[in-house]
PALUMMI-231220 format. One line per 8 residues: number of its first residue (from 1); their letters; for each residue z, y, x of N, C-alpha, C. Coordinates in steps of 0.1 Angstrom, whole numbers, plus 5000, padded with zeros to 4 digits. Each point is the difference from the previous one (the first is absolute). Example, Ala and Ser with C-alpha at 12.3 -4.5 7.8 and 13.67 -1.06 7.14 Angstrom:
1) AS) 5078 4943 5132 5000 5012 4991 5000 5012 5009; 4993 5011 4996 5000 5011 5009 5008 5011 4992;
This chain:
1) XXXXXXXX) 4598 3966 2850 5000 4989 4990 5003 4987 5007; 5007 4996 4993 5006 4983 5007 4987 4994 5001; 4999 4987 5006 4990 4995 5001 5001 4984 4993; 4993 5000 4994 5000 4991 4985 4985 4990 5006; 5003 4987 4994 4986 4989 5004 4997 4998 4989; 4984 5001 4999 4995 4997 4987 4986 4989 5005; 5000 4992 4990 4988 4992 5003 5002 4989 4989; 4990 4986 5001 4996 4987 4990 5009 4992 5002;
9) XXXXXXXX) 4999 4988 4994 5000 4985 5004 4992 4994 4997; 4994 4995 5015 4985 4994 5002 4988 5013 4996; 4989 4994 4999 4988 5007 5000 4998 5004 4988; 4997 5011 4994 4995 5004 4986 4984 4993 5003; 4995 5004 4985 4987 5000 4999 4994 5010 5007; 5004 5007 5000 4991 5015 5006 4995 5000 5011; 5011 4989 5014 4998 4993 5013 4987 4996 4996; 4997 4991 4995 4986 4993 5000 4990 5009 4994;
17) XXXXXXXX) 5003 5010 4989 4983 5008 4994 5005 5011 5008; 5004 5003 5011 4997 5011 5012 4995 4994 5012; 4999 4985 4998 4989 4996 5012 5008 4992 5006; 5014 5000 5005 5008 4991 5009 4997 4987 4996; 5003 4993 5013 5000 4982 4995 5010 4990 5006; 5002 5013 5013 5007 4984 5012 5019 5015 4999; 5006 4988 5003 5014 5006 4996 5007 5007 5008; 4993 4997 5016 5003 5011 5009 4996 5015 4998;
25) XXXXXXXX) 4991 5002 4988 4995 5012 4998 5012 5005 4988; 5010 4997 4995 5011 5001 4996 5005 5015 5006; 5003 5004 5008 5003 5012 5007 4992 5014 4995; 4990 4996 5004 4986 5011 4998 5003 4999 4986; 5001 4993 4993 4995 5005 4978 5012 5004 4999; 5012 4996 5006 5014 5013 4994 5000 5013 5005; 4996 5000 5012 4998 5015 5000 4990 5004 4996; 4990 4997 4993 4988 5004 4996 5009 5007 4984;
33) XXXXXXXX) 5009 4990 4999 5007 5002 4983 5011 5006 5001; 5003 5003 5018 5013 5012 4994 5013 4997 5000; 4999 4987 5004 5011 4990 4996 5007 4996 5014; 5012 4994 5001 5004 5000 5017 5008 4986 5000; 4997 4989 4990 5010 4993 4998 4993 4984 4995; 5002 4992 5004 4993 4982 4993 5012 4991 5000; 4997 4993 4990 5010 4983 5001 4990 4990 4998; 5001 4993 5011 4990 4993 5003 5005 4987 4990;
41) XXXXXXXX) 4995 4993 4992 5001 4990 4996 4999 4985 5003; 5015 4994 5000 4998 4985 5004 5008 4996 4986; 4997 5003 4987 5007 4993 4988 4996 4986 4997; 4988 4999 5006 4997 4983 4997 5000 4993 5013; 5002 5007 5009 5004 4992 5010 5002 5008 5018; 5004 4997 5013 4999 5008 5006 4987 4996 5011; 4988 5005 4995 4992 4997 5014 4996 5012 5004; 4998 5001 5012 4999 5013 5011 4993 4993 5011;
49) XXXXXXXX) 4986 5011 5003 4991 4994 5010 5007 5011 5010; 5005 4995 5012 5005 5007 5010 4991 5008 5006; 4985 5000 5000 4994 5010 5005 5001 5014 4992; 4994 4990 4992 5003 5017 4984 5010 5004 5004; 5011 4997 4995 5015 5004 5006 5001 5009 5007; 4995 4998 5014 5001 5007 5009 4991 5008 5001; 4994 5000 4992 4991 5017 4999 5002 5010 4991; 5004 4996 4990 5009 5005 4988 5011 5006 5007;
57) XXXXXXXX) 5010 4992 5005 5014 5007 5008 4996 5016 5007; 4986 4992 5011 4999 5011 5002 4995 5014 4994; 4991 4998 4997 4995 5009 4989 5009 5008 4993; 5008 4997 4991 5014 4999 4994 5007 5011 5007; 4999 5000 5013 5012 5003 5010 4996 5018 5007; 4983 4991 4998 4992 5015 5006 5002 5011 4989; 4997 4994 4990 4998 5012 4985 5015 5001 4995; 5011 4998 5004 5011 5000 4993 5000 4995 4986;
65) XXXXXXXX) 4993 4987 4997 5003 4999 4986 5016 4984 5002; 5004 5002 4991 5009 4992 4999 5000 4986 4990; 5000 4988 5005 4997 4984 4992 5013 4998 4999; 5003 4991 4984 5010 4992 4996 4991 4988 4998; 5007 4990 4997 4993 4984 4998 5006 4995 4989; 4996 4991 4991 5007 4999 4985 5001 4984 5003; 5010 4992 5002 4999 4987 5001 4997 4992 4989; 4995 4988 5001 4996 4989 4993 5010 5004 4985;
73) XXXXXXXX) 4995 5000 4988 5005 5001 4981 5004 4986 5000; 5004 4995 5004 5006 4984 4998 5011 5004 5009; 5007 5003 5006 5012 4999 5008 5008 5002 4990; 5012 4991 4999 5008 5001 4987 5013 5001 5008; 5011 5013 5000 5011 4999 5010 5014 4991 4990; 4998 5000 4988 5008 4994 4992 4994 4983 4995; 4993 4994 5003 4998 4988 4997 5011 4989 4999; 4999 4990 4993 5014 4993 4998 5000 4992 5009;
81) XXXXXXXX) 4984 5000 5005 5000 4984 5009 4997 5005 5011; 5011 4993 5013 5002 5005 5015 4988 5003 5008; 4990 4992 4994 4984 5000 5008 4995 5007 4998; 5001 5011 4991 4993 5007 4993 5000 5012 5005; 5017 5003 5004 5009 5012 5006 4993 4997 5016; 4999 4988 5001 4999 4999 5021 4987 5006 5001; 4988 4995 4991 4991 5003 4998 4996 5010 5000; 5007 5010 4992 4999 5019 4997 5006 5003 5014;
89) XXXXXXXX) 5011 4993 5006 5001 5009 5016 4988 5001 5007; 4993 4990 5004 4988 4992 5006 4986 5014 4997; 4999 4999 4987 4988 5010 4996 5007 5018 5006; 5009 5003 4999 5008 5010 5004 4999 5003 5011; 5005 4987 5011 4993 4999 5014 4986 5005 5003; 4994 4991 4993 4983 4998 5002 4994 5021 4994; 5006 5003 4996 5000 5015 4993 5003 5003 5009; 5011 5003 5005 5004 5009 5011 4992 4999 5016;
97) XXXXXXXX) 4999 4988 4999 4987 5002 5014 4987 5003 5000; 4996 4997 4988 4988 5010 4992 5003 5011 5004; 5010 5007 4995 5000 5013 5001 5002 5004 5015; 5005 4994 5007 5001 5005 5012 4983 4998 5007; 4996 4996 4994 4983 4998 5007 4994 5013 4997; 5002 5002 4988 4989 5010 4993 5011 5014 5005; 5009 4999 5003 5007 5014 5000 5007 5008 4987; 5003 4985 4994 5006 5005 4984 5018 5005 5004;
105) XXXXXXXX) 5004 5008 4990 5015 4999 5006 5007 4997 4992; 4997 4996 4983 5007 4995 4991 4994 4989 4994; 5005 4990 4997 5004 4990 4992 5000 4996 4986; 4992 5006 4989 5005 4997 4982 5003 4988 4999; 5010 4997 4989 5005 4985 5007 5001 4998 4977; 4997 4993 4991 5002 4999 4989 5009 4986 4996; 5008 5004 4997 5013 4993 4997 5002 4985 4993; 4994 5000 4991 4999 4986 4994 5003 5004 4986;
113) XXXXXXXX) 5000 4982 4994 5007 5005 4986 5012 4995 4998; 5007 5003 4989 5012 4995 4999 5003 4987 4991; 4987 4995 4994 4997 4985 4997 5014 4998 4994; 5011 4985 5000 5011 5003 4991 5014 5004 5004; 4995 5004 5013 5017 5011 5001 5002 5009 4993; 5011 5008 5005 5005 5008 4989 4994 5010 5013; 4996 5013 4995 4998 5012 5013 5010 4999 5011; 5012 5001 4997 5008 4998 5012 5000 4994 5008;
121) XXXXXXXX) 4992 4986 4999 5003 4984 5007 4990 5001 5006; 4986 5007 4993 4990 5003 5008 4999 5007 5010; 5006 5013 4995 5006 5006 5011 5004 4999 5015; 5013 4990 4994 5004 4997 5016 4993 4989 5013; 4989 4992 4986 4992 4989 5008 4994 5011 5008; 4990 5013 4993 4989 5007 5009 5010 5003 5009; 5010 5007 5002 5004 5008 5009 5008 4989 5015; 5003 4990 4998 4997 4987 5008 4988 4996 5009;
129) XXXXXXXX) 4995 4999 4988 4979 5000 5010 5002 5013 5008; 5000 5011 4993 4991 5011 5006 5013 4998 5013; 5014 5000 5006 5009 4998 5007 4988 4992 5014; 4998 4985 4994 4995 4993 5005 4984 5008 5007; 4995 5001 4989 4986 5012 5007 5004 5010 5013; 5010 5003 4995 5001 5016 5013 5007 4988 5011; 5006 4990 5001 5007 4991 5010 4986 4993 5008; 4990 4999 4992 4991 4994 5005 4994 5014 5009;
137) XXXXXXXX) 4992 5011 4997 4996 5010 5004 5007 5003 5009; 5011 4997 5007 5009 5005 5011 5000 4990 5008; 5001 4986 4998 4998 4991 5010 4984 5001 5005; 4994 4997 4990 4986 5001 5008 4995 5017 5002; 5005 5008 5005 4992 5011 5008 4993 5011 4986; 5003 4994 4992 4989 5011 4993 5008 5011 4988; 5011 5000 5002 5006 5013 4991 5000 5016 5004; 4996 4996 5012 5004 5020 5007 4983 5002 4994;
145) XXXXXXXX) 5003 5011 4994 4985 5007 4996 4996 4997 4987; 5008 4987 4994 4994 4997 4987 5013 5000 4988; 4994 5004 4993 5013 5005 4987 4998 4993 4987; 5009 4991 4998 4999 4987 4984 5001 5016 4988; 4989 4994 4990 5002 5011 4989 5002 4993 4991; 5013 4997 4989 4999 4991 4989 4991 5009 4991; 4996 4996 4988 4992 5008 4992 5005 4997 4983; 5001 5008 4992 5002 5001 4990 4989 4991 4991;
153) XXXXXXXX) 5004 4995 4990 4991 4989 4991 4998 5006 4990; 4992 4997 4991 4990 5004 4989 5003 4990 4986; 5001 4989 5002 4999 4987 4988 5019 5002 4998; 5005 4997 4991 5016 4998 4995 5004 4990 5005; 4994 4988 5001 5009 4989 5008 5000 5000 5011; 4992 5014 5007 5002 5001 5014 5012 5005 5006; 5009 4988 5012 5007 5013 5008 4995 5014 5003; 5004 5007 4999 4991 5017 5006 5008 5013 4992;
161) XXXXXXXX) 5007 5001 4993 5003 5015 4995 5005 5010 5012; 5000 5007 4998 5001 5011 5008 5012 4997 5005; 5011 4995 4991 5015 5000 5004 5006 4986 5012; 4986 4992 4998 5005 4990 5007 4990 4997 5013; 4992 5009 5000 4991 5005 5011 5007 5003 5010; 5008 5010 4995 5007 5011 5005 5018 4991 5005; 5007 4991 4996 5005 4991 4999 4995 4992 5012; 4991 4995 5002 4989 4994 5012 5002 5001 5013;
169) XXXXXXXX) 4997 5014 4996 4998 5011 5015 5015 4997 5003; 5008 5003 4995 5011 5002 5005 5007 4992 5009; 4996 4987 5002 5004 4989 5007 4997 5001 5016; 4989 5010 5003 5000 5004 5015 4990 5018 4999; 5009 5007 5007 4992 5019 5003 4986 4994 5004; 4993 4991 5001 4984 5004 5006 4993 4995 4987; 5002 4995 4991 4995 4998 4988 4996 5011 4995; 4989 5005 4994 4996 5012 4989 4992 4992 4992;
177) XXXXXXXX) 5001 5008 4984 5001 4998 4988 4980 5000 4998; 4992 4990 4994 4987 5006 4997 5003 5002 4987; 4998 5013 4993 5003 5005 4988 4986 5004 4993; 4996 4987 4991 4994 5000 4991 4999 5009 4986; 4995 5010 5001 5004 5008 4983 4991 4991 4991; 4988 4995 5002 4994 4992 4990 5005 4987 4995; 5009 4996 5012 5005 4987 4996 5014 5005 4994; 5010 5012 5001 5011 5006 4994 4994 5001 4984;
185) XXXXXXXX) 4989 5006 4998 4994 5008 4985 5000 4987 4994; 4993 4989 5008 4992 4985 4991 5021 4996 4991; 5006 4997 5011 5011 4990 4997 5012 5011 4990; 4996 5010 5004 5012 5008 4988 4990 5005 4989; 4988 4994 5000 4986 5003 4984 5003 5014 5002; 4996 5009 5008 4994 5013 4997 5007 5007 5001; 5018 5001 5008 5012 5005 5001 4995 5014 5015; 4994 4992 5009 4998 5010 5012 4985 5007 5000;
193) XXXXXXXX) 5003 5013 4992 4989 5010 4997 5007 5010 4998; 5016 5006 5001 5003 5008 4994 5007 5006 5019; 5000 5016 5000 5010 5005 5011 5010 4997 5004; 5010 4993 4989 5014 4998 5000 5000 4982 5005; 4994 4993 4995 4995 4990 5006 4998 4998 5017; 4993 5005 5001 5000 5003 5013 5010 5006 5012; 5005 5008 4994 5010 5007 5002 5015 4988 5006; 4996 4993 4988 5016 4991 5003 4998 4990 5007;
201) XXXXXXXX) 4986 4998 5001 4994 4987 5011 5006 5005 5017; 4991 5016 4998 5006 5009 5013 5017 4998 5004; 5003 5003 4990 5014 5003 5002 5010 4985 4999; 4994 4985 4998 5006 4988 5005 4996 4993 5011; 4990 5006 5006 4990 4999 5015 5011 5001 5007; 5007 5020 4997 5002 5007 5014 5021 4991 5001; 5003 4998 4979 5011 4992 5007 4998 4988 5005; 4991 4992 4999 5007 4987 5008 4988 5001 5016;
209) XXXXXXXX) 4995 5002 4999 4992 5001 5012 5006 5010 5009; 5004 5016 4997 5000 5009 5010 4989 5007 4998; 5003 5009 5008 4989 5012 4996 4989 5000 5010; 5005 4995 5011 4987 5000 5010 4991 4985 4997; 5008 4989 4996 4987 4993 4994 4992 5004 4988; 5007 5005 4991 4994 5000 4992 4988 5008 5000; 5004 5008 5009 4989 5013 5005 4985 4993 5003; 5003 4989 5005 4985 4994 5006 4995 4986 4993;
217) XXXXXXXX) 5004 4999 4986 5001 4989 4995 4981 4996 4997; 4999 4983 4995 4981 5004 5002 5000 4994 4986; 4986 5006 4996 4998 5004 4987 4989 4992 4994; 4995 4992 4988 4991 4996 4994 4995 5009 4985; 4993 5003 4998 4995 5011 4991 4988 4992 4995; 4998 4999 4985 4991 5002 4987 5005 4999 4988; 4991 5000 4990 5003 4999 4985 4998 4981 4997; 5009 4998 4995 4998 4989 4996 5005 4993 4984;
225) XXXXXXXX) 4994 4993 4992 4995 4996 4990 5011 4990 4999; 5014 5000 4987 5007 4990 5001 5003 4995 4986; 5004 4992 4998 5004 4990 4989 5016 5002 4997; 5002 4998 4986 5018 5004 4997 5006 4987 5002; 4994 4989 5001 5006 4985 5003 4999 5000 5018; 4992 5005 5003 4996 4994 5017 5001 5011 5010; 4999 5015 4999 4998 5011 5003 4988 4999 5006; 4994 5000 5018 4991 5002 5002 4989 4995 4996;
233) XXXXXXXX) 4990 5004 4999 4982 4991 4997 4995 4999 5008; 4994 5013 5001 4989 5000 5013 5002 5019 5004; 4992 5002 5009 4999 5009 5006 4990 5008 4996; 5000 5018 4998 4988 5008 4991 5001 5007 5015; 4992 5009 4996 4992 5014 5006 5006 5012 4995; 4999 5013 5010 5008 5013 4990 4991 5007 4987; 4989 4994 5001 4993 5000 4987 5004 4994 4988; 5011 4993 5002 5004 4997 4986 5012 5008 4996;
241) XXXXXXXX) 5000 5003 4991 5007 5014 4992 5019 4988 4994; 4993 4988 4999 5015 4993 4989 5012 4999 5005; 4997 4993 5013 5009 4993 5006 5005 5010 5013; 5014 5004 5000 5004 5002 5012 5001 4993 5014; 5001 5008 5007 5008 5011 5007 4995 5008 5005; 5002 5018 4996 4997 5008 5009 5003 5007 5013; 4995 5003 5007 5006 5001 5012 5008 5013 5003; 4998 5015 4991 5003 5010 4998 5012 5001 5000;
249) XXXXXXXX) 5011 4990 4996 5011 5002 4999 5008 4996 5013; 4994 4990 5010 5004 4992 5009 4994 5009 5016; 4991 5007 4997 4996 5011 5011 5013 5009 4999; 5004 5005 4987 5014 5008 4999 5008 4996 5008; 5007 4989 4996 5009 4993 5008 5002 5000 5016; 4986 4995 5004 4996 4999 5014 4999 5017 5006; 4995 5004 4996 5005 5015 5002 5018 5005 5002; 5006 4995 4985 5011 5006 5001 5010 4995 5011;
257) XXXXXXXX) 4998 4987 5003 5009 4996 5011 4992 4997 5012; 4989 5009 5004 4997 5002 5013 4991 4980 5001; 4997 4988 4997 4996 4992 5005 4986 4998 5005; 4997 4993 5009 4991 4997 5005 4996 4984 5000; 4993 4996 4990 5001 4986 4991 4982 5001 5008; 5000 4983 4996 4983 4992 5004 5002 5004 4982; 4985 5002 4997 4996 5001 4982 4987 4991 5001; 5003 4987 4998 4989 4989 4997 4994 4999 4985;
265) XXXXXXXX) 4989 5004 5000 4991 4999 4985 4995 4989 5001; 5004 4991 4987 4999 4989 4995 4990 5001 4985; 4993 5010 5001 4989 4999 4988 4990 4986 5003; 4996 4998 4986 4991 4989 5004 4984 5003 4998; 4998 5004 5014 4985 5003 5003 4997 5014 5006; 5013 5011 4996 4998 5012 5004 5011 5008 5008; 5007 4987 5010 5012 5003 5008 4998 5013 5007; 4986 4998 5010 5002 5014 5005 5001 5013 4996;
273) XXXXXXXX) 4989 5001 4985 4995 5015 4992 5018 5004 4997; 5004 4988 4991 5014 5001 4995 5011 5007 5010; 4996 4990 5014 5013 5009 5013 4994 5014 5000; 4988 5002 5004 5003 5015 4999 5001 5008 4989; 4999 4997 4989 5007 5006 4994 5012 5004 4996; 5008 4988 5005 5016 5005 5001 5000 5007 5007; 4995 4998 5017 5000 5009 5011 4996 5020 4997; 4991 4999 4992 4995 5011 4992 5010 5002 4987;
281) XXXXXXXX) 5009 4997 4995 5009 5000 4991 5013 5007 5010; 5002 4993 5010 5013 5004 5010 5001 5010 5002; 4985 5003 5011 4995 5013 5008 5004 5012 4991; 4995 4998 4986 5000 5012 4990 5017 5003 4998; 5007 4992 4998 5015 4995 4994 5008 5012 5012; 4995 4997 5013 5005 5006 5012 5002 5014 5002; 4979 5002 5000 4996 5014 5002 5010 5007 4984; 5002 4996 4988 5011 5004 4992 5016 5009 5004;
289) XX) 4997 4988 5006 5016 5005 5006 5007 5005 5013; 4985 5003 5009 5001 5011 5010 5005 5014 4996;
């Protein structure tokens, strides 16, 4: 069986009512849960105590578990105003040396919005910045080892559809796609729940990316609660029955074309219980088809 990463973003609840407190103990509660995978959160901002850091890395490194880092929710790569764009390189930077502290090797990078451009215009402002981002990462020392992930959006006036994600990437081979199905389900009201859905997401990955990226593309997973005016709301748990996305269909997929993707659970409150249950959803999907 391919080898698939499952794990949170950030700490569930469960970290704290199973006793943990200090964040270096981060290592020990995922393998306690099964799990082989974290994205450490800097969405409000990037601070990183370098000692932590450096015990996490290692730790990390001893247990084979694997860290992404989710940069600062304000970095807007389409903004109209230049400071805004220089600004999102800067936080990008400041992400990527994060990650090289803690031993992260991917980047989630969330796009911006498209405010009153037209998608297209917004378009080519982000793909300018993010140019700019990887220009910066090369001059200063810190791109070998670390991988920019644009990420798919949730809200309608957000840049983010799959198609322009994907569009993104394309501007340099080390870019990979973070492919949100919660934030896909929110912005098309309830469209990505079906096999065939899925299916054609797979099958516009492998054309514009290629098959070997697409193979290892990283992943954001929950159910989430959206609006027909705004799409996303907020974020549920797999305890809620209403709101898509299930993962059953997208384990298929990842089977059928052999990938080996990061699967970040984005439930709110029950990221870990939720990863392994996909991870427990896969395993089964697999032993299937031995």
């Amino acid at each position: 069986m391919d080898k698939i990463w499952f794990g949170p973003a950030g700490t569930a609840e469960s970290f704290a009512t199973m006793g943990y407190k200090k964040t270096t103990q981060i290592p020990e509660y995922l393998e306690k849960m099964g799990l082989n995978a974290f994205e450490y959160q800097c969405g409000r901002g990037v601070r990183v105590n370098e000692n932590t850091a450096a015990s996490l890395k290692k730790s990390f490194e001893e247990k084979g578990l694997r860290m992404s880092l989710h940069a600062p929710y304000y970095i807007s790569l389409s903004s109209l105003e230049e400071e805004k764009r220089q600004g999102s390189v800067r936080y990008i930077r400041d992400s990527a040396a994060a990650a090289r502290l803690l031993g992260a090797d991917r980047v989630i990078i969330h796009t911006g919005s498209c405010a009153k451009l037209s998608r297209l215009d917004a378009l080519e402002l982000a793909k300018g910045t993010m140019r700019a981002a990887l220009d910066t990462l090369d001059r200063e020392g810190l791109s070998e080892g670390i991988t920019l992930c644009p990420e798919t959006m949730g809200k309608l006036n957000q840049l983010g559809t799959l198609e322009e994600v994907l569009e993104l990437c394309g501007i340099d081979e080390r870019l990979i796609p973070c492919i949100d199905w919660g934030h896909l389900n929110a912005r098309t009201l309830g469209r990505m729940t079906t096999p065939a859905e899925f299916a054609e997401a797979f099958r516009l990955m492998d054309q514009k990316l290629g098959r070997d990226r697409m193979r290892v593309f990283h992943s954001h997973f929950s159910r989430i609660e959206y609006t027909e005016n705004g799409g996303e709301k907020r974020h549920l748990t797999f305890a809620d029955q209403q709101y898509g996305p299930w993962f059953e269909p997208l384990a298929e997929e990842i089977l059928k074309y052999g990938c080996t993707p990061v699967i970040i659970c984005e439930s709110a409150g029950t990221q870990s219980e939720d990863a392994a249950a996909m991870r427990d959803i896969y395993r089964a999907a697999a032993e299937e088809k031995e």
